[in-house]
N, C-alpha and C positions, 0 to 999 in steps of 0.2 A: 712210508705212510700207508694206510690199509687202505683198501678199495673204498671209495666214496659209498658205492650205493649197498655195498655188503655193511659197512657201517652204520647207514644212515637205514636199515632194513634190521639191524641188531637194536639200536635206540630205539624204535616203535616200538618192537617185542618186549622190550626191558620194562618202556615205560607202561605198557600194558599190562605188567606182572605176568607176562608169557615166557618161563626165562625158560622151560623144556624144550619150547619153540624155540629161542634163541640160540640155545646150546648146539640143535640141530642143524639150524643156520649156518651157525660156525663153523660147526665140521664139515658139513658140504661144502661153504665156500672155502674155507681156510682151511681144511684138514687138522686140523686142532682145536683144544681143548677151550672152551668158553674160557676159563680163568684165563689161559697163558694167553689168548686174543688178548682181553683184557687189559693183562698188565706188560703186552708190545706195546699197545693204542697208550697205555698212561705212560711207560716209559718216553714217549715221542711227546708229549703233551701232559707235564706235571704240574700244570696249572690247573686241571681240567678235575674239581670236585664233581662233576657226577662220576666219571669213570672212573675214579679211585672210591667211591662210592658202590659204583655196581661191581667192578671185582674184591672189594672187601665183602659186600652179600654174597657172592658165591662163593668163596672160601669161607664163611660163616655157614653157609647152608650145608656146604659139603662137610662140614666139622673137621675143617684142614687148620687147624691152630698155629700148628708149625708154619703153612705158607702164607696164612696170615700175620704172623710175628715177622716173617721174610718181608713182605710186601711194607709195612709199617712201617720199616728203613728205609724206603726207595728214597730221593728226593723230593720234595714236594712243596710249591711255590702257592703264594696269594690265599686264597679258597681252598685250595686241595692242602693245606697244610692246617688250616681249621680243621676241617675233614679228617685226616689222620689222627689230629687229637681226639677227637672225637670218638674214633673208632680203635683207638689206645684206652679208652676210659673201657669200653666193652673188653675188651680182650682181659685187660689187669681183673675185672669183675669175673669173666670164666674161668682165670685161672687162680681167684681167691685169693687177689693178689691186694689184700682189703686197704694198707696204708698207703699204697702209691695209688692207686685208683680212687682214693679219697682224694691227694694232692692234686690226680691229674683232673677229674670234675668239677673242683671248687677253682681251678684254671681255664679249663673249656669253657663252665655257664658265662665268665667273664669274658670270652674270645670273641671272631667274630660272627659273620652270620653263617647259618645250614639251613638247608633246604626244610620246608615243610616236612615232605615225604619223610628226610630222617629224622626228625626229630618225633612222630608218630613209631616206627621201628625203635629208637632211641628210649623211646617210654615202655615200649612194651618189651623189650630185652631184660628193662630194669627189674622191671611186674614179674619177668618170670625167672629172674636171679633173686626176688626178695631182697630188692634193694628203693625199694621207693619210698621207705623213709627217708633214709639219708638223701636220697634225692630230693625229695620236698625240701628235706632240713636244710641241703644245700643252697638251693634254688631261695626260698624266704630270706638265708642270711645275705644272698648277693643282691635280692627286691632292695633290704635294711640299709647297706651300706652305699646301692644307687651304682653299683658295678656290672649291675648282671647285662648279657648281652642282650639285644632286641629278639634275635631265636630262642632264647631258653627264658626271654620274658614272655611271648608267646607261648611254651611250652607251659609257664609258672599260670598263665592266662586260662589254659585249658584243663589245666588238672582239678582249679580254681571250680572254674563254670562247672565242669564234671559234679562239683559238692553242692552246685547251684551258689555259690559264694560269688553273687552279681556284685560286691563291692568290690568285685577286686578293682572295678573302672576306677578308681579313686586315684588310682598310681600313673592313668593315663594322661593327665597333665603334665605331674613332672616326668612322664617317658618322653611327649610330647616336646617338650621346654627340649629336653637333655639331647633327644638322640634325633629331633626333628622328621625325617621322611624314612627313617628305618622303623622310628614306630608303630608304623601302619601295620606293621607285620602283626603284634599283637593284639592291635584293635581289630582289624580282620578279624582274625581267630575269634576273639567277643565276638562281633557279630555273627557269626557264620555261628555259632555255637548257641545262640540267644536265637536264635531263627530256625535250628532243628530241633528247640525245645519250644518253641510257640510262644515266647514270653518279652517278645519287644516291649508289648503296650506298658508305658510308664517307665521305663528304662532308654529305649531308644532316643523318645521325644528329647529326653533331657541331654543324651548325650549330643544328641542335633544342635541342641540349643548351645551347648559350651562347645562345642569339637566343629560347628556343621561346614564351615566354609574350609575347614583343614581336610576334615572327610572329604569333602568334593574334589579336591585336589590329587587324590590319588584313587585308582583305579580300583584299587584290593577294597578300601573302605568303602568308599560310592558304590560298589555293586553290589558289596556283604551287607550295607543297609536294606538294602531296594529287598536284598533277599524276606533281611529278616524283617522286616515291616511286613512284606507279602504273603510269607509263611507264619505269620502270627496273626493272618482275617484283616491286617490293616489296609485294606486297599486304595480308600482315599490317600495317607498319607506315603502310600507307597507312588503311587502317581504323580503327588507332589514333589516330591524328591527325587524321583528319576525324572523330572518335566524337560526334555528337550536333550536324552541322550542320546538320541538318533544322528545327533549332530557333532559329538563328542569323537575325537581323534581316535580314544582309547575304548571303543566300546566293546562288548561283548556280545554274543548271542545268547548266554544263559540271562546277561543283564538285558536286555531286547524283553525278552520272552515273561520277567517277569514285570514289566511295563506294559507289555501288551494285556498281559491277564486283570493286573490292577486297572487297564483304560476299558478294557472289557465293562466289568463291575459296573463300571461308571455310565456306563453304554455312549463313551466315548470311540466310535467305532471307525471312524476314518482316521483319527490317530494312532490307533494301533495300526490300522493298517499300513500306515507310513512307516514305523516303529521296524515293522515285519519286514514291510520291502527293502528298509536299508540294508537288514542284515545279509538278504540274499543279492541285494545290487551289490555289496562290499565282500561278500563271498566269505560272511565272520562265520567259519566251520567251527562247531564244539557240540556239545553236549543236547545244545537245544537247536541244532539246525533245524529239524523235522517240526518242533515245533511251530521254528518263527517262519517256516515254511507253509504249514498248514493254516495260522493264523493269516498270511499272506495271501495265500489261495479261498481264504473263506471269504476275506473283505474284500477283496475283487468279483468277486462273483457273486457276494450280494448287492454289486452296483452292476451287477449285468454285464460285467470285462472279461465273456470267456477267455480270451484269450490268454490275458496277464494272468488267470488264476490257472488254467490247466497248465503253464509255462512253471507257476510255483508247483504247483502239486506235481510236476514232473521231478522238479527237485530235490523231492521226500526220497531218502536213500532207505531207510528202515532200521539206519542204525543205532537212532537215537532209543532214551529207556522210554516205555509206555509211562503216556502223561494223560487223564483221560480228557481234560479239558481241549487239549490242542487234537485227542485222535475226534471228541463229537465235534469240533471246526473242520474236521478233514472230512470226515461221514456227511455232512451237512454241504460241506464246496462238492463232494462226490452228487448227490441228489440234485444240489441247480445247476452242475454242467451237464450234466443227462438231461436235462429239460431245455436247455439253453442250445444244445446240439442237435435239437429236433423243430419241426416247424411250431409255431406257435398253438396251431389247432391240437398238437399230440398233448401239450403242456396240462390238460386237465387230466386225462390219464395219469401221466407219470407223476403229477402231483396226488395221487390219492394209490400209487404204488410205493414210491418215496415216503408218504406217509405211515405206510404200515413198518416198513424196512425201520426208517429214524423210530419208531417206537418200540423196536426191537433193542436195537440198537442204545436206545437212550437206558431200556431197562438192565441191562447190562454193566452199562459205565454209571448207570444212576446214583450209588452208593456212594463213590469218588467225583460225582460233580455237586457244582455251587447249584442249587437246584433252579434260584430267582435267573439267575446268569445265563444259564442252560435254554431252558424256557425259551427268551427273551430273544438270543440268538434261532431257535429253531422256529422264531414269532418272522423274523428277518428274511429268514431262508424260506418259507412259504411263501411269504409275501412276495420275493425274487421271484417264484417259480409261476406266483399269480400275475404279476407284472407280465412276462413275457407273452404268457398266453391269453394277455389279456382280461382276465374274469377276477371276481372280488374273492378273500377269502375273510369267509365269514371267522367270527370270534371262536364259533363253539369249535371249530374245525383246524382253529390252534391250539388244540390243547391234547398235552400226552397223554394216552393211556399209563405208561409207568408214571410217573409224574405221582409224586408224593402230594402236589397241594391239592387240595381238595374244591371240586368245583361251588360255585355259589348256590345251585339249585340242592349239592347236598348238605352244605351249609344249613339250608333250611330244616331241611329233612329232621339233620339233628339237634337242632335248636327246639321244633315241632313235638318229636321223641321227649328231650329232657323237659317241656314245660308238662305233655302228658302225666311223664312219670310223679313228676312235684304233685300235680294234683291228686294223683291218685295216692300217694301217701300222704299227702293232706286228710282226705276224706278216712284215710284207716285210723289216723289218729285221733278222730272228733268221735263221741259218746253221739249214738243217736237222737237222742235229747237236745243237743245243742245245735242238731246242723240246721236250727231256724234263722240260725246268725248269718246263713247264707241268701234271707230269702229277707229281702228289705223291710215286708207287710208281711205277717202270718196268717194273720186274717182274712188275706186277699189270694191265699193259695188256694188250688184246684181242686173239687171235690169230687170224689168219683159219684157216677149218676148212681140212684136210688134202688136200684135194681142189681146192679154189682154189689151195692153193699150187703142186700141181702141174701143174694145167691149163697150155697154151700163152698166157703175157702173165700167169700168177700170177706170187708171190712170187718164190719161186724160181729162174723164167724170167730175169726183170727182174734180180736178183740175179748170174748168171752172166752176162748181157749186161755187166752194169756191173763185171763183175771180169777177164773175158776182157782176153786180149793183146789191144794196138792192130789191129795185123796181122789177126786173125779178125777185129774187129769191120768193120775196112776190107771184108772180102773181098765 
């Protein structure tokens, strides 16, 4: 059996798509060749579909045909024997081997489950052998006859949304009815796929309504919704639907993070905060740690908890992707534990230094934040920094310089400007003659005194200039 942690130190790298690293790995610890590691570890263990997985990719990558026709004979049990057929349809397609690699695909789509990851690789081998007709063709005939497996209904699922073909949901009932808790796999895929294209609104609700208490039952669904409600601006009913997944056996931190963002919205703010601290009380590490870390450290420390929020914001490893939302809650928990950490008398200072910084800061991340959301939070975070030190923070003194909305006092300015402007192309448009219509009496308008009128350029003057024969005025 191969070394546990030389093993378990090869799986990270794999799964990271680090296989140069891995390779390296191997030869250090093992003295040989990543494939032959490989296919020792699947010899001892032929049940084990990723590892007959990841040494079928590296003899694929290496363009070792021959040692992949080799390895495709090993034996292989449960999963990993899906998996060989699977990767017997590739091999028959590189070597143009067009009527058995037809038999063996319209057998596969029928089999049992594969991984996500492969079935992504699986499409795109097809894409670059120019076979993804017959793939489609295949995939449609086994939807028709109710055969196809729940992986490559998934796969029928995404290629579907790919053309934005949102009806493919129609087939989710009877996937639902047939194949019961393997179906999730392709609802997933809908959702996750309806959610990086922003187009929940009208589609999710309904399928909530016919699917929602089956959705909730598994894990893949309930958080692919939460996604794509969140990532399509729905954040009320993104709220509603993840309400109380803090409590859930099965949860996530990516799912956390985006409950926290929809209770944000709502400026439901001690809920998220709770939302945030499970993830780091239960230690749920992924993708969005940083995140529900920073959201943790923001809502403790806008309740005055240095302590519980510098404990999260220690937390923050730096590994998660930049999210701007959760870095202005980290920027923002950074500002009130600097104030929080000094006597109460320093807090008017660092709050009118803090201030210049976050408006640095904001104009930055500005472009990627919810702007009302943003605001509202940095409305929170002053007010903390005024609380401790005691003194009021006036309105006008919450407001960013980057800050797109526009204050009230300019509000007026340009409301002021465009009535100006009205009037003044009003008045270009009227005949002099008529602008009496502005003056209630005409009769009762001002005359100039009697002495103006007669001066040289008065009334009068002006008057006979503009009445004279052409002839004089020529002269």
């Amino acid at each position: 059996m191969p070394d546990d942690a030389t093993f378990a130190e090869l799986k990270r790298l794999l799964e990271a798509g680090r296989e140069r690293e891995a390779a390296s790995h191997v030869q250090w610890k093992e003295s040989t060749q990543l494939a032959a590691y490989l296919e020792r570890c699947f010899r001892e263990q032929p049940v084990d579909a990723w590892l007959l997985d990841m040494l079928c990719r590296e003899l694929w990558r290496q363009n070792d045909l021959t040692g992949l026709e080799a390895v495709l004979k090993l034996p292989a049990e449960a999963a990993a024997a899906v998996m060989l057929d699977a990767w017997q349809v590739l091999l028959q397609a590189r070597n143009e081997n067009r009527a058995d690699m037809e038999a063996s695909l319209t057998r596969v789509v029928r089999g049992g489950l594969l991984s996500a990851d492969f079935l992504m690789l699986f499409e795109r081998e097809m894409a670059s052998l120019k076979l993804l007709r017959l793939l489609d063709a295949v995939l449609e005939s086994a939807v028709a006859d109710e055969t196809i497996s729940m992986s490559f209904a998934a796969l029928f699922t995404r290629r579907a949304c790919h053309r934005k073909q949102w009806e493919v949901r129609r087939h989710f009932a009877r996937w639902i009815e047939k194949a019961a808790d393997a179906a999730a796999e392709p609802v997933a895929f809908y959702l996750d796929l309806i959610g990086d294209t922003r187009e929940a609104a009208g589609i999710v609700p309904e399928l909530i309504a016919a699917h929602g208490d089956w959705m909730r039952r598994h894990s893949s669904t309930f958080g692919k919704c939460g996604y794509a409600l969140a990532n399509s601006g729905m954040q009320a009913e993104t709220a509603a639907w993840l309400e109380g997944c803090e409590l859930r056996a099965d949860l996530k931190g990516w799912i956390a993070a985006n409950q926290v963002s929809a209770l944000w919205h709502q400026q439901r703010y001690p809920e998220a905060t709770r939302v945030a601290a499970t993830v780091l009380e239960r230690n749920l590490k992924d993708v969005a740690w940083d995140w529900n870390a920073s959201a943790a450290a923001f809502g403790h420390a806008v309740e005055g908890r240095a302590a519980e929020s510098q404990a999260a914001m220690a937390r923050i490893t730096g590994e998660s992707e930049a999210h701007a939302e959760f870095t202005w809650a980290m920027e923002l928990s950074r500002s009130i534990l600097r104030a929080l950490g000094l006597p109460a008398h320093e807090a008017k200072r660092v709050f009118h230094e803090e201030r210049r910084r976050l408006d640095q800061v904001h104009g930055r991340l500005g472009s990627k934040l919810d702007e009302e959301a943003s605001v509202e939070r940095y409305r929170l975070a002053l007010e903390a920094i005024g609380r401790h030190g005691a003194f009021r923070v006036w309105p006008w003194s919450q407001r960013l310089k980057s800050s797109t909305s526009a204050s009230p006092l300019k509000g007026l300015f340009w409301i002021g400007g465009v009535v100006l402007l009205l009037m003044v192309v009003l008045r270009g448009c009227i005949r002099p003659d008529e602008l009496n219509f502005l003056i209630e009496n005409p009769a009762e308008s001002v005359e100039l005194p009697k002495d103006m009128q007669d001066r040289p350029g008065g009334s009068k003057e002006i008057d006979k200039l503009m009445t004279a024969p052409q002839s004089r005025r020529d002269r």
